[in-house]
C-alpha positions in Angstrom: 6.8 27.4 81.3 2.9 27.9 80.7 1.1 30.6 82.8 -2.2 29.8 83.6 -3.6 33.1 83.5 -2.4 36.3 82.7 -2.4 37.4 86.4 0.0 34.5 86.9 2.4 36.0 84.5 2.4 39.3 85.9 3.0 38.0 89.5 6.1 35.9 88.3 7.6 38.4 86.1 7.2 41.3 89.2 8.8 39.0 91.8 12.3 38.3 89.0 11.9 41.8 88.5 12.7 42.1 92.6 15.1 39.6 92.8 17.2 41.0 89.8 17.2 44.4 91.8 18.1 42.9 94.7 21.0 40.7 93.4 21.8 43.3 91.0 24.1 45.8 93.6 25.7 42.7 95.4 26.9 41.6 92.2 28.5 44.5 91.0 29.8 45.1 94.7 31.6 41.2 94.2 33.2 42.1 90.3 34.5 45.5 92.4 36.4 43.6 95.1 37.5 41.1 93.1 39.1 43.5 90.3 40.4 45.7 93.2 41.6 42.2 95.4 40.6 44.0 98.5 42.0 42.1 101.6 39.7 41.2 104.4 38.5 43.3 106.9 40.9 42.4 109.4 43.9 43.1 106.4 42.1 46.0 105.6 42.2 47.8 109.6 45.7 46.4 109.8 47.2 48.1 106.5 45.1 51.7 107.3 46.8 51.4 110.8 50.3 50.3 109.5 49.9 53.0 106.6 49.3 55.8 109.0 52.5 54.7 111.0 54.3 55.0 108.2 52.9 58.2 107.2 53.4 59.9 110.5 57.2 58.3 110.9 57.4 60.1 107.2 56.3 63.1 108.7 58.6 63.1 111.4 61.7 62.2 109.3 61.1 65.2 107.1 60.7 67.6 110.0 64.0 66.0 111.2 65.7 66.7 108.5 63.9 70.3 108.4 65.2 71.1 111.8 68.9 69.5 111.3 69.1 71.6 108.1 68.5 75.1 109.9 70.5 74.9 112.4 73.9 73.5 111.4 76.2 76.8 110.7 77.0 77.6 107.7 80.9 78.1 107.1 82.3 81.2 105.5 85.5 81.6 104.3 86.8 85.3 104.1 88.4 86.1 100.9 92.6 85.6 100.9 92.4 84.9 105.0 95.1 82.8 106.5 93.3 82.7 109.6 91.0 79.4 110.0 89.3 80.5 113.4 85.6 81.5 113.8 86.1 85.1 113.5 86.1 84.7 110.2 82.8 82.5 109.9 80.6 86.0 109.5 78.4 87.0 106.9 80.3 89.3 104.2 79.5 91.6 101.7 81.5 89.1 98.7 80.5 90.0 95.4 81.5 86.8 93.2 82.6 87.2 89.6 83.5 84.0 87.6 85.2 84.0 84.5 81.5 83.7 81.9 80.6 86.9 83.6 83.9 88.5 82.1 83.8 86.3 78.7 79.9 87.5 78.6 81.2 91.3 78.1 83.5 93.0 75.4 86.2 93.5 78.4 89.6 92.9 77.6 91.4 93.5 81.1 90.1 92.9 84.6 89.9 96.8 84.8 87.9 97.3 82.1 85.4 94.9 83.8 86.1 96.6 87.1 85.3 100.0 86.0 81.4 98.8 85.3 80.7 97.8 88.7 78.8 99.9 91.0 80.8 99.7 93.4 83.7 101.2 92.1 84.8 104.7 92.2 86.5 107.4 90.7 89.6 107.3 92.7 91.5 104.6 91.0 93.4 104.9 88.1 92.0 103.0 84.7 92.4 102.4 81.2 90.7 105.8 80.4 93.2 107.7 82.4 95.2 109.5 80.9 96.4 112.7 82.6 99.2 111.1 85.3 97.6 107.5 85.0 101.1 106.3 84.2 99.9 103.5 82.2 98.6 101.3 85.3 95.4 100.3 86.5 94.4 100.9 90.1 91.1 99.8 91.3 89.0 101.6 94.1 86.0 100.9 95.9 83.7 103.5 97.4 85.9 106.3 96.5 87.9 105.9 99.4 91.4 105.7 97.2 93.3 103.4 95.3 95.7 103.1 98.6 93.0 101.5 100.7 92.1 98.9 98.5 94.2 95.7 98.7 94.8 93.2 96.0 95.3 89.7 96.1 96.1 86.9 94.2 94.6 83.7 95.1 94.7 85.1 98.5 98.2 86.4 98.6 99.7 89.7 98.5 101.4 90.8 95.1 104.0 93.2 94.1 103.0 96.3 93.2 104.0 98.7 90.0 105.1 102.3 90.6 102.8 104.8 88.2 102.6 108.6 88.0 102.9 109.7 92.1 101.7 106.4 93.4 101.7 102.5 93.3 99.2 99.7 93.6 98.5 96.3 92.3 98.3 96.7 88.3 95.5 94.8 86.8 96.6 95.2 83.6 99.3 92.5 84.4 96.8 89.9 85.3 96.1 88.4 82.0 92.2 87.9 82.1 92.1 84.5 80.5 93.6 83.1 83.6 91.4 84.2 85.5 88.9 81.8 87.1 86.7 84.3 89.5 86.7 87.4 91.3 86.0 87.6 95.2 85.1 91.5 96.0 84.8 91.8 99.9 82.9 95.5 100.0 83.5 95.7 103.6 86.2 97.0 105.1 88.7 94.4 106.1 91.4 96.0 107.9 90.9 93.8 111.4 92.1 91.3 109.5 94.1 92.6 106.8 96.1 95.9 107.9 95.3 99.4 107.1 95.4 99.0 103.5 91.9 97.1 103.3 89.6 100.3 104.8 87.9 100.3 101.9 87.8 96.2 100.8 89.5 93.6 99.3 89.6 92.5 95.9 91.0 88.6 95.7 91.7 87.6 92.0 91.6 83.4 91.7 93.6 82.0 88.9 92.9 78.9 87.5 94.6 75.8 88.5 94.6 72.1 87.9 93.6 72.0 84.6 93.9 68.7 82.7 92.7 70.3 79.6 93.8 73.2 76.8 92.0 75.5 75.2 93.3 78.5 72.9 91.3 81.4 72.4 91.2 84.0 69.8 89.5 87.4 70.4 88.9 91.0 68.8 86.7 93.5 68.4 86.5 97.5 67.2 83.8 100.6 68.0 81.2 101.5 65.8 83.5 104.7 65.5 86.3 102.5 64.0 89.4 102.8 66.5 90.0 101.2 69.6 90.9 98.2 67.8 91.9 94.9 69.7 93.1 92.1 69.3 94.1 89.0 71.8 95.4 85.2 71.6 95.5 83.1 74.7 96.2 79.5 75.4 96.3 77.6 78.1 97.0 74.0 78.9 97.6 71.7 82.1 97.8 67.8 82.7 98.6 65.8 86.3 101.4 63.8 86.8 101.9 60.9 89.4 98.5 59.4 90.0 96.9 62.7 90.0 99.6 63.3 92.5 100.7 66.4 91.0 99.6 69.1 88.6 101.1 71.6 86.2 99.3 74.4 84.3 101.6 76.7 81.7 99.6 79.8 79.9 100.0 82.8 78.0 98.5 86.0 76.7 99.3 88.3 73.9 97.0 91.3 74.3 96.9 94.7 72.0 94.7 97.1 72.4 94.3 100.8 70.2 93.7 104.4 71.8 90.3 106.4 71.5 91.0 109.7 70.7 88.5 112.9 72.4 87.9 114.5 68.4 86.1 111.1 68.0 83.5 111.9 70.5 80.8 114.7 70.1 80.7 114.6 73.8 84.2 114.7 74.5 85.6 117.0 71.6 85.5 120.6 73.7 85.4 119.6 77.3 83.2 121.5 79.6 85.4 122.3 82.5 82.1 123.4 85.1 78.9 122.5 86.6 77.0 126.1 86.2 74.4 126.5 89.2 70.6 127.1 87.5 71.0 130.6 85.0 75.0 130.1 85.1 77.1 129.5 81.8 78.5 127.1 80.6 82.2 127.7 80.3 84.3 125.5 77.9 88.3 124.5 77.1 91.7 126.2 79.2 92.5 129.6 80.0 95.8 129.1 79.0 95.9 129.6 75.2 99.2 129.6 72.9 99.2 133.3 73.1 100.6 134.7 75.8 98.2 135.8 78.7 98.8 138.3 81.4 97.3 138.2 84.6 96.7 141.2 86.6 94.2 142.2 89.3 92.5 138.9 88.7 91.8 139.5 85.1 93.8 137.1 82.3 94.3 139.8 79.4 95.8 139.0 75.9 97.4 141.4 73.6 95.0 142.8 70.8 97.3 143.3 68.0 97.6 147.2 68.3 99.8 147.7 70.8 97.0 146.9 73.5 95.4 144.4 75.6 91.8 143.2 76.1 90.6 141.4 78.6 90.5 136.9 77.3 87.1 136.1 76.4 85.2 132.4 76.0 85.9 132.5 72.4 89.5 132.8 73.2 89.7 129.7 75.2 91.9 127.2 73.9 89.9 123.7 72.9 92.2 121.1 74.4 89.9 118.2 73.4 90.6 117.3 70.1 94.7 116.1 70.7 94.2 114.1 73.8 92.8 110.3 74.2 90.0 108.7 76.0 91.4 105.6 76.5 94.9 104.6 75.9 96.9 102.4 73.9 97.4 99.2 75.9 99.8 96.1 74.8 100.9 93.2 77.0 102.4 89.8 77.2 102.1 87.6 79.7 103.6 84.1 80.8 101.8 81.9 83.7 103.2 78.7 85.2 101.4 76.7 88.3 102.4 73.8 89.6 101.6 71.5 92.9 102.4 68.1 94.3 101.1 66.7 97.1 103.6 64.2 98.9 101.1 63.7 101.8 97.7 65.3 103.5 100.4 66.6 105.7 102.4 68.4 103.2 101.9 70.1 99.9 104.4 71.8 97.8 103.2 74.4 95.4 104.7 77.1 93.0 103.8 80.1 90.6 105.5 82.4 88.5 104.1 84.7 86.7 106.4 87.4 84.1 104.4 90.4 82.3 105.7 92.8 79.9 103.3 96.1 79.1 103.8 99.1 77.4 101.3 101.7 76.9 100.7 105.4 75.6 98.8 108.2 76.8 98.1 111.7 74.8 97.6 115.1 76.2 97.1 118.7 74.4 100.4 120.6 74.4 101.8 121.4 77.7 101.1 125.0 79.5 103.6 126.6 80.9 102.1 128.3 84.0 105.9 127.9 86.1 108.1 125.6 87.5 107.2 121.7 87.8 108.4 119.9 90.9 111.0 120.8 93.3 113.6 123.0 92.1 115.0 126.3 92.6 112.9 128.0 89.9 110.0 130.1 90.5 106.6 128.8 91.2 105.2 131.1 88.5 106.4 132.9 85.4 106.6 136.6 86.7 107.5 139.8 84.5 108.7 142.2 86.8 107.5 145.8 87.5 110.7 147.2 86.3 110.7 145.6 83.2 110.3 147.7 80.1 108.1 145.6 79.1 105.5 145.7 81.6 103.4 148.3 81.3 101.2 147.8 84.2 103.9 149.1 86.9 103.3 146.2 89.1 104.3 142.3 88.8 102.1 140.2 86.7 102.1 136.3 86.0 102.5 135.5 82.3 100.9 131.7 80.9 101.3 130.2 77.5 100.5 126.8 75.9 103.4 125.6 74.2 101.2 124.4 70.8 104.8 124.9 69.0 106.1 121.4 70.7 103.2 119.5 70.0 100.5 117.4 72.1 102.5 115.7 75.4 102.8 112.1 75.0 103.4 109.8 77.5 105.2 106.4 76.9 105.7 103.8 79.9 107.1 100.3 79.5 107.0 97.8 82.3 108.6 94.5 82.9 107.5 92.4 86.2 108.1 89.0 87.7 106.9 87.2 90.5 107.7 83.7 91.7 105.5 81.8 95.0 106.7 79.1 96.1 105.9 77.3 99.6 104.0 74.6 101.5 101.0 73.9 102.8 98.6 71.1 104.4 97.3 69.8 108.1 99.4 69.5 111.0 96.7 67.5 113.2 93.3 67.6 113.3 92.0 71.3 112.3 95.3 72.5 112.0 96.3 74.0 109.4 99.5 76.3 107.6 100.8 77.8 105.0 104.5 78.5 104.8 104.6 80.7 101.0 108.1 82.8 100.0 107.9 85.5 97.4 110.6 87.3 95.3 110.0 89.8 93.0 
C-alpha cells in the first residue's frame, strides 16, 4: 500500500496501533479459557453451587464422625477379672509391660525387671536377698508387703512357694521367655479381688497360640567379672484342625552366679546407721568372735591382762566381705498350652507348667546372742552372778560370732507343678463363663 503523504502514514499506523491494543487482552482472555475449557456461565454457577454442597455435606460428615468418636465408651477390661459387668469398665492405674521392654534390659527373671520399677518397694523379697530370703522372689508394690500383693497368671490365681517365714507367688518360676506382657494394676483391687490385692495386682500373660519357634541363647557378666549367666530357651507351637485348635510346648534352662559384698567398695564394710548432722558414722556388728560381756549397757571385751575394756569401733567385726549381694540362681522350667474350640459356645483349654530351682545364699558366720525359735532354752546367753567367773557380782549377757564354723550358707531346692484345665465361651448373648480346675 502507498501512503500519500506522510501524515497519512502516521494516521494508519496510530489507529492498528489501537486496534492491536484493543484485540490484544480479548485474545489472550480466548487462548485462557480455551487451555483452562472453562464451562459456560450457567455450568460455571451450577458447579460453584454444587461444589459448596459438597463441601458443607463434607463438613458435616467429619463433625459426625467427630462427635460419634467422643462419645462412644471406651471398654476397660480389669486385669485377671472374671467379672464382665460395668463395674469394671473404670479407668485404672495399669502399667503395661510387653516382652521387648524385658528383652531391651540385661534382666534375667521377672524380678530382676520388677525390682527397677518405681513402683516397687522394699518389702518384697528379691534376688538380692539374702538374709531369710529363702531363695524366692516376692514382689511388692508401695511398700505395703509382699502379702498384699496378688499374683496372677493369665488372670488366674497360682500356687504359691513357702520361703523363710512366709509365702507368695515366686517369680523366679515364671520362666521370662514365656512371657508375653505384664499388667500392673497400682490401685488397690481388693473390691474385686479379696484382701490380698490392698496394695495391687500384678497379672503375668504368657504366650499362647503360637504357630512359630524360636530358640534363644543368652548371657552376660559384670564389669567386675562374677555374676555370670547363662540361659537357653525355645519355644515352639503350630494349630491343629482348621485352626481349630492350638498347642504351644516351651522350656528354659536358666543359671545365674552370686555377687559377693568384698566385690563392691560400697558394700565391703556395711554402714549399719544414718548419723543425724555432726553424728558418726558407725560401721560392721557388735558381736565380734571374741567374747563380749554386756553389763550396765556397756559391751566390754577382755584385754588380755586379766581385764576388760570397754569394745570400741575398731573392734567391730566387718561382716561384709563373706556374705553375697545377689544370689546364686538356677532353674528349669517346662511349659505346655493347649486349646480347642469345639464351638463359640464352648472352649476347652489346658496348661501345665513344672519348675525346678535351686539357689544359695551366704551370710558372715552366725552370732550366738541366745536361743533361736521356740524352745525351752534361754532367750539370752547369761553367766550368772555366782559364777566364779563373773566378776561383776551381777548377771551379764555374754555374745560371740562363731568365725570357727565358717560363713552361714543357705541352700534351698524347689520342685513345683501346676496343671489348669477347664472351659470357657458364651452362653447367650453377653454371657459369658469360665469353668477352670487347678491342682498343684
Amino acid at each position: 500500500m502507498r501512503y500519500k503523504t506522510l501524515r497519512h502514514f502516521l494516521l494508519y499506523s496510530a489507529s492498528s496501533l489501537s486496534l492491536f491494543a484493543v484485540v490484544s487482552p480479548l485474545q489472550s482472555g480466548v487462548a485462557y479459557a480455551e487451555n483452562a475449557q472453562l464451562p459456560k456461565k450457567t455450568s460455571v454457577k451450577y458447579s460453584a453451587v454444587s461444589a459448596r454442597k459438597s463441601e458443607k455435606k463434607t463438613l458435616l460428615h467429619v463433625a459426625d464422625q467427630q462427635e460419634t468418636r467422643s462419645t462412644s465408651p471406651e471398654n476397660v477390661v480389669v486385669t485377671g477379672s472374671m467379672l464382665r459387668s460395668s463395674n469394671n469398665s473404670n479407668a485404672n492405674p495399669v502399667q503395661i509391660i510387653t516382652a521387648k521392654d524385658i528383652q531391651r534390659t540385661s534382666a534375667t527373671t521377672l524380678s530382676d525387671y520388677l525390682q527397677r520399677l518405681p513402683s516397687m518397694g522394699s518389702g518384697g523379697s528379691y534376688n538380692s536377698t539374702t538374709n531369710g530370703g529363702g531363695g524366692i522372689a516376692c514382689p511388692d508394690i508401695r511398700n505395703l508387703g509382699a502379702s498384699r500383693v496378688l499374683v496372677l497368671v493369665d488372670g488366674k490365681r497360682q500356687v504359691q512357694n513357702g520361703g523363710s517365714g512366709s509365702s507368695c507367688v515366686d517369680l523366679n518360676m515364671i520362666p521370662v521367655s514365656m512371657v508375653q506382657s505384664v499388667e500392673i494394676l497400682k490401685d488397690g483391687g481388693s473390691e474385686l479381688y479379696g484382701a490380698d490385692a490392698v496394695s495391687g495386682v500384678i497379672n503375668i500373660k504368657l504366650k499362647h497360640n503360637l504357630t512359630t519357634g524360636n530358640i534363644t541363647v543368652k548371657g552376660g557378666i559384670t564389669q567386675y567379672g562374677d555374676q555370670r549367666t547363662g540361659m537357653i530357651s525355645g519355644i515352639k507351637g503350630f494349630n491343629f484342625d482348621h485352626d481349630r485348635g492350638n498347642i504351644t510346648i516351651g522350656g528354659q534352662y536358666l543359671s545365674q552366679g552370686p555377687v559377693m559384698q568384698r566385690d563392691r567398695d560400697w558394700a565391703y564394710n556395711p554402714q549399719i546407721n544414718n548419723p543425724a548432722p555432726g553424728g558418726s558414722v558407725v560401721y560392721g556388728s557388735g558381736i565380734t568372735p571374741t567374747t563380749t560381756a554386756l553389763v550396765g549397757g556397756k559391751q566390754l571385751k577382755p584385754d588380755g591382762n586379766g581385764g576388760f575394756s570397754p569394745l570400741t569401733a575398731s573392734d567391730r567385726y566387718n561382716y561384709g566381705p563373706e556374705g553375697t549381694l545377689s544370689q546364686y540362681i538356677q532353674s528349669s522350667t517346662l511349659t505346655g498350652d493347649a486349646h480347642y474350640e469345639i464351638n463359640k459356645h464352648l472352649n476347652l483349654y489346658a496348661n501345665v507348667r513344672y519348675t525346678h530351682k535351686s539357689s544359695q545364699a551366704q551370710l558372715s558366720a552366725q552370732p550366738l546372742t541366745g536361743s533361736v525359735g521356740v524352745n525351752s532354752l534361754p532367750a539370752a546367753f547369761v553367766l550368772p552372778a555366782g559364777n566364779p567367773y563373773n566378776v561383776w557380782g551381777q548377771d551379764v549377757g555374754l555374745y560371740k560370732r562363731t568365725v570357727e564354723f565358717g560363713p552361714r550358707s543357705y541352700d534351698s531346692a524347689n520342685d513345683s507343678y501346676q496343671v489348669i484345665a477347664g472351659g470357657n465361651g458364651t452362653i447367650v448373648g453377653n454371657w459369658q463363663y469360665d469353668a477352670p480346675c487347678l491342682t498343684a
